[in-house]
C-alpha positions as CSV (number, residue, x, y, z in Angstrom):
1,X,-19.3,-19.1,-0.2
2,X,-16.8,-18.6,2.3
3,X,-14.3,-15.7,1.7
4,X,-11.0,-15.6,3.4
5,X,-10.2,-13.1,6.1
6,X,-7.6,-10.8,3.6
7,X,-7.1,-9.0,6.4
8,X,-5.7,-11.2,8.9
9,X,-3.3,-12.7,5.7
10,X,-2.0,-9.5,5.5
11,X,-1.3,-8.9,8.6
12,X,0.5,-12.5,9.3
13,X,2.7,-11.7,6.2
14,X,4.6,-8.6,8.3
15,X,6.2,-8.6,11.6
16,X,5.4,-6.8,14.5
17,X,7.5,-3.7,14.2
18,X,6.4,-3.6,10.4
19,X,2.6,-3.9,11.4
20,X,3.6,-0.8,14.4
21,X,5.2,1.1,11.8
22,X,2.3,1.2,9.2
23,X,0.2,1.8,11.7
24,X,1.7,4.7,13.2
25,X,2.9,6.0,9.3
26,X,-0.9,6.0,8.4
27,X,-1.6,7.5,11.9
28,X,1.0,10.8,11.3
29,X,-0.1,11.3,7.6
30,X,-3.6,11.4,8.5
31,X,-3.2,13.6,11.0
32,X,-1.3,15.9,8.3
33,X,-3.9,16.0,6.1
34,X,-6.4,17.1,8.5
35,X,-3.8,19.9,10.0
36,X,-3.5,21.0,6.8
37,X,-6.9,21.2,5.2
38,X,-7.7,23.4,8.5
39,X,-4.7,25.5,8.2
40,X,-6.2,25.6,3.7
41,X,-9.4,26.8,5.3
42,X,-8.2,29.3,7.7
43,X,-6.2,30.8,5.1
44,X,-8.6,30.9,2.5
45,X,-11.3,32.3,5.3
46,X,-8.8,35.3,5.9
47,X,-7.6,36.0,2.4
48,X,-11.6,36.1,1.4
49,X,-12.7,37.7,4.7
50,X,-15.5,34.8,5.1
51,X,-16.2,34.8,8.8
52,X,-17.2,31.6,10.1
């Protein structure tokens, strides 16, 4: 059996600037999330004094 490529139909159903714009959205908040669990960690490092 077959299966379609879902991910090149998704991608043909969006322009250009729409595909640039997910990709770089998904880029920024992933980026956030890592700057922020490392900012958690630091803070709960120094409020605990854990030394790493």
């Amino acid at each position: 059996m077959n299966l379609p490529n879902f991910r090149e139909i998704y991608r043909e159903s969006r322009t250009e600037e729409e595909e640039k714009r997910i990709k770089n959205n998904s880029f920024y908040k992933f980026i956030s999330f890592i700057a922020l669990s490392l900012v958690f960690v630091h803070v709960r490092n120094k409020n605990f004094n854990i030394q790493t």
